[in-house]
C-alpha positions in Angstrom: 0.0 0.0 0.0 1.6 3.1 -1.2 0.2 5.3 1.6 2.0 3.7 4.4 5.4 2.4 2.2 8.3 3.4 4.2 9.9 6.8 3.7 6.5 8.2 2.6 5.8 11.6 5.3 4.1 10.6 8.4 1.0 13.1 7.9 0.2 11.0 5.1 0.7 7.6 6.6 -1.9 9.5 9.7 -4.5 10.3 7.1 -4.3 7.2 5.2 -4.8 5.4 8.4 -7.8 7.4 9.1 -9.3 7.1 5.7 -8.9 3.6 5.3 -10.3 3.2 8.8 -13.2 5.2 7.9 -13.8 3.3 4.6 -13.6 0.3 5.9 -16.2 0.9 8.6 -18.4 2.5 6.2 -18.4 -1.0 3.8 -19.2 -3.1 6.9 -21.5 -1.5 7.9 -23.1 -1.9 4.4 -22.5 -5.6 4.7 -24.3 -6.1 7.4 -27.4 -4.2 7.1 -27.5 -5.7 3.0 -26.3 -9.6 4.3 -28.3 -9.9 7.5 -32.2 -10.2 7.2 -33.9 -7.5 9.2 -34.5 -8.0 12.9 -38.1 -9.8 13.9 -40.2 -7.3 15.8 -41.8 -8.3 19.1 -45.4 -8.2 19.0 -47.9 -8.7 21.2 -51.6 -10.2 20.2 -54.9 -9.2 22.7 -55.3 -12.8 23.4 -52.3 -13.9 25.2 -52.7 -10.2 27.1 -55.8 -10.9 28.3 -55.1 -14.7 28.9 -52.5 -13.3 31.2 -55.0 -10.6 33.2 -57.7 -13.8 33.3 -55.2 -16.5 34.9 -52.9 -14.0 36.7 -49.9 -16.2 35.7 -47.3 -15.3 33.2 -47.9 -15.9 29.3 -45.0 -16.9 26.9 -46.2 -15.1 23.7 -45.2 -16.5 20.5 -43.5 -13.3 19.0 -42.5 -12.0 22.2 -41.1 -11.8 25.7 -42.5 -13.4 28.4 -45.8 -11.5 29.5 -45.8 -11.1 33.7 -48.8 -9.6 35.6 -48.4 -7.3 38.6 -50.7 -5.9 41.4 -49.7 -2.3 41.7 -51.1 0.7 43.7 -51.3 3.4 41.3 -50.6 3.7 37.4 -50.4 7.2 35.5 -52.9 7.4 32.9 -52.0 8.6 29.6 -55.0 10.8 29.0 -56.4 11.1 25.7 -56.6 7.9 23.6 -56.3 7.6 19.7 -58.5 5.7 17.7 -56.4 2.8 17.6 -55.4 2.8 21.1 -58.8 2.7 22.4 -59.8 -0.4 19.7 -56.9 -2.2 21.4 -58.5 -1.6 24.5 -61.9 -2.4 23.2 -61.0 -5.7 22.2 -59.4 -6.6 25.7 -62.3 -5.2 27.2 -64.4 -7.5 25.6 -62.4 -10.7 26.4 -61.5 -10.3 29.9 -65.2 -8.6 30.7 -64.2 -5.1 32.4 -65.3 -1.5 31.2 -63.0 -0.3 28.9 -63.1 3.1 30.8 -61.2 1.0 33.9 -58.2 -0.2 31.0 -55.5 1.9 30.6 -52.5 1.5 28.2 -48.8 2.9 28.2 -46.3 2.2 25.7 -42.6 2.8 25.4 -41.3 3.5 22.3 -37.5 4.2 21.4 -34.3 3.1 22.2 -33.7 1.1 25.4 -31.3 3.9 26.8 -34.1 6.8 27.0 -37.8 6.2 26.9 -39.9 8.0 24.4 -43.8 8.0 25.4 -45.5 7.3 22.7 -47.5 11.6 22.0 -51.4 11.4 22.1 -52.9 13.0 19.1 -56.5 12.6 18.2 -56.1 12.3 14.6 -58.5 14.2 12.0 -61.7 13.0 11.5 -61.4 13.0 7.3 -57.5 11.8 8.4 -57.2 7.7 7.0 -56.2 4.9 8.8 -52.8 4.4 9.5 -51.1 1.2 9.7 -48.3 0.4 12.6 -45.2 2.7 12.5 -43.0 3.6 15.3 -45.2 6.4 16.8 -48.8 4.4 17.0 -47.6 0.8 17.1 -50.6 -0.9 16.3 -52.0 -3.5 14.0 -54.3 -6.5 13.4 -53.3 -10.3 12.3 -55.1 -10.8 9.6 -57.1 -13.8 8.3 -54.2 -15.3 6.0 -51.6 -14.3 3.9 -51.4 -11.3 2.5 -53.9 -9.3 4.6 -52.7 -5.7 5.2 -51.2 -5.6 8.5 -50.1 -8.7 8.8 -46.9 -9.1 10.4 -44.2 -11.4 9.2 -44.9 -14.8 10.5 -48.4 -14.3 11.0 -50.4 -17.2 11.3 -54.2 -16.7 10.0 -57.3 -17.6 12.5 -59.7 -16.5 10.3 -60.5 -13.1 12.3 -58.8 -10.1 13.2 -56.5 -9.8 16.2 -55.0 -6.3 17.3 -51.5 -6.6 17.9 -49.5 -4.5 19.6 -45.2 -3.8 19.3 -42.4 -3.3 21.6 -42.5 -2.6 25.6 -46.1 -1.6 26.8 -48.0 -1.6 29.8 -51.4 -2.5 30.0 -53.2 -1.9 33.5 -56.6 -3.2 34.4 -58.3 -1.2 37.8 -59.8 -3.5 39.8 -62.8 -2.8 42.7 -60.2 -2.3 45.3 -58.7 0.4 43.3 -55.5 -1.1 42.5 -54.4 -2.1 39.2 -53.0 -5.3 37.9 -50.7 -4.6 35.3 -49.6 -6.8 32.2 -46.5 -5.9 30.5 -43.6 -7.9 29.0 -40.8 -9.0 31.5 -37.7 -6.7 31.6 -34.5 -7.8 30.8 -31.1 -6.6 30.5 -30.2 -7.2 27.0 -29.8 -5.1 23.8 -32.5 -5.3 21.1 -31.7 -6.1 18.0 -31.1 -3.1 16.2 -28.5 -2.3 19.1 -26.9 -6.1 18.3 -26.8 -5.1 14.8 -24.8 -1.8 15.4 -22.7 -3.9 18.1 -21.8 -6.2 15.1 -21.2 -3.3 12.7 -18.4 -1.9 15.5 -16.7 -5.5 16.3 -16.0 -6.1 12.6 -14.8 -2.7 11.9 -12.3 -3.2 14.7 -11.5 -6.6 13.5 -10.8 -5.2 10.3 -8.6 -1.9 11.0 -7.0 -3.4 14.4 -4.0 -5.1 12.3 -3.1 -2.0 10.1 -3.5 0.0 13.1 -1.2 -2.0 15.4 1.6 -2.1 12.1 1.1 1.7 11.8 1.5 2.1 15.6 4.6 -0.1 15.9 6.1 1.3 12.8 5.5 4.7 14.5 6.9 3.4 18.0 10.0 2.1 16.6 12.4 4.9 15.6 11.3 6.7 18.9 12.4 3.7 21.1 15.7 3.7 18.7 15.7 7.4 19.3 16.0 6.7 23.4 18.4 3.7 23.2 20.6 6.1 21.1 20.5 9.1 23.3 21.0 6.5 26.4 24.5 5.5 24.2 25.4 8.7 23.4 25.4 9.7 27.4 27.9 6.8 27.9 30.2 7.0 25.2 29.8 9.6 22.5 32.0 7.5 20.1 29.2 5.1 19.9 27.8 3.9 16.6 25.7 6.7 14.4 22.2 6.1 14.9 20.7 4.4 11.9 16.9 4.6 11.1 14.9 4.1 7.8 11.5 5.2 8.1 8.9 8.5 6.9 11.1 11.5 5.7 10.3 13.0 9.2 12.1 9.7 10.9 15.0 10.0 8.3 15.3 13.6 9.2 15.7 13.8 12.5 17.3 10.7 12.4 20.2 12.6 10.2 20.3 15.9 12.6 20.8 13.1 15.9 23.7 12.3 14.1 25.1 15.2 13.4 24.6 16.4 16.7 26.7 13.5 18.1 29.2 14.1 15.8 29.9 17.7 16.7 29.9 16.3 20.4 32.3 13.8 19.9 35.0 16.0 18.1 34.1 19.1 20.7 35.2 16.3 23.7 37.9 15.1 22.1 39.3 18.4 20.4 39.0 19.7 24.4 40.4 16.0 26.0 43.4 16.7 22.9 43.9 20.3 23.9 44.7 19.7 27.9 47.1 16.6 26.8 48.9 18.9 25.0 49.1 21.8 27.5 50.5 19.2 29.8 52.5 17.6 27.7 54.1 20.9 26.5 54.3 22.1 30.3 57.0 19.0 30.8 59.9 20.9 29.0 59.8 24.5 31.1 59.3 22.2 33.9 62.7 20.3 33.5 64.3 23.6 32.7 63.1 24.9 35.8 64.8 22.4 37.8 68.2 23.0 36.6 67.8 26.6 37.2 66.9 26.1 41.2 70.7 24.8 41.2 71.5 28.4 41.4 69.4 29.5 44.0 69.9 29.8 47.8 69.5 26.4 49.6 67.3 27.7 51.8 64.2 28.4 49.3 65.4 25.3 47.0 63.8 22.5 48.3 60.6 24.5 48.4 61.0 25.5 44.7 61.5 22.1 44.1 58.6 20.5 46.0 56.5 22.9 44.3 58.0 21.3 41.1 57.5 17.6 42.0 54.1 18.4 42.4 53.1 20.5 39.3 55.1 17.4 37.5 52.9 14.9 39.4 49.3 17.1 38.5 50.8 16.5 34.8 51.4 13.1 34.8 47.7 12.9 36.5 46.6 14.4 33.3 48.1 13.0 31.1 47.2 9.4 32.5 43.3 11.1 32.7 43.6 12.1 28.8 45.0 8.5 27.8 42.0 6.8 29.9 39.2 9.0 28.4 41.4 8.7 24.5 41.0 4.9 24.8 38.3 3.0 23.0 36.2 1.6 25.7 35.6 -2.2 25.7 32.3 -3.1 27.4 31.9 -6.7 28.7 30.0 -8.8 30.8 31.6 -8.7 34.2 31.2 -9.8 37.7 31.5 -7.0 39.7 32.1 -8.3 43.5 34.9 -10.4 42.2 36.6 -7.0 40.6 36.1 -4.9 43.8 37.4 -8.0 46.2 40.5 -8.2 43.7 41.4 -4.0 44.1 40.7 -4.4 48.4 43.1 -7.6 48.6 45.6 -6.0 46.1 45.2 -2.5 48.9 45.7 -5.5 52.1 48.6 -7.1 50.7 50.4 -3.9 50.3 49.7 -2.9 53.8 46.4 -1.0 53.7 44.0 -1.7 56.3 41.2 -3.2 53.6 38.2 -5.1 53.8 35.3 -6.4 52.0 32.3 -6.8 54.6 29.2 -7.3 52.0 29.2 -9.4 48.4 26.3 -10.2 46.1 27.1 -11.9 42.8 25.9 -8.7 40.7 26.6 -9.1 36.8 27.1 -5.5 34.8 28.4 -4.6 31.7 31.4 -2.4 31.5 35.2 -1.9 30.7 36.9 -3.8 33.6 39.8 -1.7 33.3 38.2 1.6 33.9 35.7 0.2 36.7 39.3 -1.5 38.1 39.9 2.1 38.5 37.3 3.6 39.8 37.2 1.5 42.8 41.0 1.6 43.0 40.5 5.0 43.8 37.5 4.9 46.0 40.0 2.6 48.5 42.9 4.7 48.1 41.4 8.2 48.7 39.8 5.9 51.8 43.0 4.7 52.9 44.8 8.2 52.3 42.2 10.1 54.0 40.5 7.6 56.6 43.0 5.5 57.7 40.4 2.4 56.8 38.4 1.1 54.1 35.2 -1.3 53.8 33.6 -2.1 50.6 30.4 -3.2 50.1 28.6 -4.8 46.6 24.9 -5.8 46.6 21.7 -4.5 44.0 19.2 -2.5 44.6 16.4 -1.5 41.8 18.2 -3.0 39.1 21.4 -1.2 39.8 24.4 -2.5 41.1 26.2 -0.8 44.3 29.4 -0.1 45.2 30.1 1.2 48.6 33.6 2.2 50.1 33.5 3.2 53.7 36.8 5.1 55.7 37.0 6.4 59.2 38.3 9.3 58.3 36.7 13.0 59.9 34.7 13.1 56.6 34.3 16.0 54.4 32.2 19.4 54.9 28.6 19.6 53.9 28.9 22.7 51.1 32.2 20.4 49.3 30.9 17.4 48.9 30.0 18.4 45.6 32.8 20.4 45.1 35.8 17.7 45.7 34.8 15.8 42.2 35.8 19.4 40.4 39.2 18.8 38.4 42.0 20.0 40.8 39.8 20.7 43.7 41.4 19.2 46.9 39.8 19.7 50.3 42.7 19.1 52.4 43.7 22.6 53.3 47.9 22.0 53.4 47.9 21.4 49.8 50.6 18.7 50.1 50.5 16.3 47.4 51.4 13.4 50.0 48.3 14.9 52.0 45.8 16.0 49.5 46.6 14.3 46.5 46.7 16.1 42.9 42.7 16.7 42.6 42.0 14.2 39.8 41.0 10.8 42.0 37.5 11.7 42.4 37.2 13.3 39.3 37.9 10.1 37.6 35.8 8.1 39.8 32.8 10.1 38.8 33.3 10.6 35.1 34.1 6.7 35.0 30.7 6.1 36.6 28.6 8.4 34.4 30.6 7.0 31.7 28.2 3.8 32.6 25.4 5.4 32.8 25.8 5.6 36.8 26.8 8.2 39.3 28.8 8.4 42.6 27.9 10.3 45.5 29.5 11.1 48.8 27.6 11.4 51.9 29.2 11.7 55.9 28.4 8.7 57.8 26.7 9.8 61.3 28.9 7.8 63.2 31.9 9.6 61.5 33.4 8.8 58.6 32.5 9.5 54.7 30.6 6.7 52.5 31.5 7.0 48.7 28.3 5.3 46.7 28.7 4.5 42.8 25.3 3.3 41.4 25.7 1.5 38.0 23.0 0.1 35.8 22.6 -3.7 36.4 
């Protein structure tokens, strides 16, 4: 169907859908009403009426629902009678032997949701005889086929019988006062007209449901592409261009979400390129600088040259950050207790005061050398800082935890944010024995959200600080 071929615009695969919907509703519809033979009315004839008001017992009519009689207190009258009405009452007058005066007849007519009484008009006197229609539902059984007002069906009995269609109530008042009341038995269904259109609306959704549900998933698809590639792109933006084939409006935007991950990708790494090179370049003043402090008084040399050592070691941190984040990332299935039990007892055998007080098998995917690091870090800054460390791995809402605990004096309240800045260091000596270079934590959280996770740091209130990395399961 050329309408909803792929790479034809989406407003046109939406009104197709709609048109084709309508059609195809539309020729049901026609079907049905053309197939299906028209629905039998229910009609009622005088004598199983006033067999019912004779015997007091319930009727089964032939062409109808079951007829039940009623003692009730009061019934509304209808006030004036048409001609017809009043014969029907005349005939069950007759056969059940009561005035006609004490009869009175009600008659619903319409759709089973809202009642339409049926309007009393006196019709002209030159006015002819009408036969039944929907507002005086009334008519006689004739004496064979072919007698005008017959219904379908109709069996002769060789004299008129006045009929009477759909829901009525016929009340008869007896000496007491009270009236007992014939009418046919409710019931909760739908009448056939309503079945019909019930038919009409099951086969239309029949018929459109399967090209609705293709133009719904074909609609459905390059969105959910759309999130798994944005979801990608927040990990790694050297991930794969997003390919989709679809409407022009798919291809489109399609086209401008990889462009805009393009221009991402060379704006991170023209940045990540620039500092490598800064530091690099810094390297050769550096060593320059160090022969040139042979000159100077011994008492301010071995400040000058600590204040070397350490811009030297902030460099090599960079540089070391710049190769991590240059190198192509190699995601695998990994086990992640086993990896943070390996970097504690690595931190114990070299003298650290490590342990691991909580595992739970927890399966991730990832690059084991960059996790490696992060929780390498995690244990030193906890060993550097808070003499112990304790790390915990369980799940928790499909995400796997990583918990590093020290008992160190923690960290205040307004930097907890601050200490994952680049080069930020709490520890107010500025030693880089005491506070580092300013790149551990830095690492840890833009290894994390390189995962699709995030670390947080939060002071324990028994003293210490708890470092939390949260990584997709």
């Amino acid at each position: 169907m050329t309408l909803f071929r792929r790479g034809a615009p989406l407003f046109v695969q939406a009104l197709g859908l709609v048109i084709v919907t309508l059609v195809a509703a539309q020729l049901i519809a026609i079907a049905v009403i053309f197939t299906l033979p028209p629905p039998p009315p229910e009609f009622y004839r005088s004598s199983e009426i006033a067999r019912a008001l004779k015997t007091g017992q319930p009727v089964q009519p032939r062409d109808g629902r079951l007829l039940v009689v009623k003692q009730r207190v009061t019934l509304h009258p209808m006030g004036q009678d048409t001609p017809r009405r009043i014969d029907f009452k005349t005939d069950i007058s007759r056969a059940v032997d009561v005035p006609v005066n004490r009869i009175e007849l009600q008659i619903d007519n319409g759709p089973r949701f809202f009642v339409r009484r049926t309007p009393v008009t006196p019709p002209k006197p030159d006015a002819p005889p009408r036969g039944p229609s929907a507002r005086e539902p009334f008519a006689r059984e004739g004496g064979g086929p072919g007698v005008p007002g017959s219904p379908p069906g109709a069996r002769g009995k060789g004299v008129d019988e006045p009929l009477i269609f759909g829901d009525f109530k016929l009340g008869v008042r007896q000496s007491d006062g009270r009236w007992l009341v014939v009418e046919p038995k409710p019931t909760f269904r739908f009448d056939n007209w309503q079945q019909r259109v019930l038919l009409i609306l099951l086969l239309s959704v029949i018929a459109v449901t399967p090209l609705a549900w293709l133009f719904a998933r074909r609609l459905a698809q390059p969105i959910t592409a759309f999130a798994d590639a944005a979801e990608r792109l927040g990990k790694d933006p050297r991930t794969p261009p997003l390919s989709i084939s679809g409407s022009g409006e798919v291809v489109a935007a399609a086209t401008a979400f990889n462009m805009m991950q393009e221009r991402l990708r060379r704006y991170v790494e023209d940045r990540t390129a620039m500092v490598g090179a800064i530091a690099h370049d810094l390297r050769t003043p550096l060593t320059r600088l160090k022969f040139r402090i042979e000159a100077v008084p011994d008492d301010i040399r071995p400040k000058l040259a600590a204040d070397i050592d350490q811009m030297e070691a902030m460099i090599a941190a960079t540089l070391g950050f710049v190769r991590d984040t240059q190198r192509p990332a190699e995601r695998t299935k990994l086990e992640l207790s086993s990896l943070v039990e390996s970097v504690i007892d690595e931190a114990a055998e070299t003298g650290g005061d490590a342990i691991v007080e909580r595992t739970e098998k927890t399966v991730i995917e990832g690059d084991p050398v960059a996790l490696k690091r992060l929780v390498a870090n995690l244990v030193e800054n906890a060993l550097k800082y808070g003499v112990r460390a304790r790390g915990r791995v369980y799940a928790e809402d499909n995400m796997a935890i990583i918990e590093v605990d020290d008992d160190g004096p923690g960290i205040p309240a307004s930097e907890l944010e601050r200490v994952f800045e680049p080069f930020y260091r709490g520890e107010p000596s500025r030693n880089r024995e005491t506070g580092g270079n300013g790149l551990g934590l830095a690492v840890v959280r833009s290894l994390a959200r390189a995962h699709g996770g995030d670390v947080i740091l939060v002071n324990r209130p028994g003293g210490g600080l708890r470092a939390s990395v949260r990584l997709p399961a």
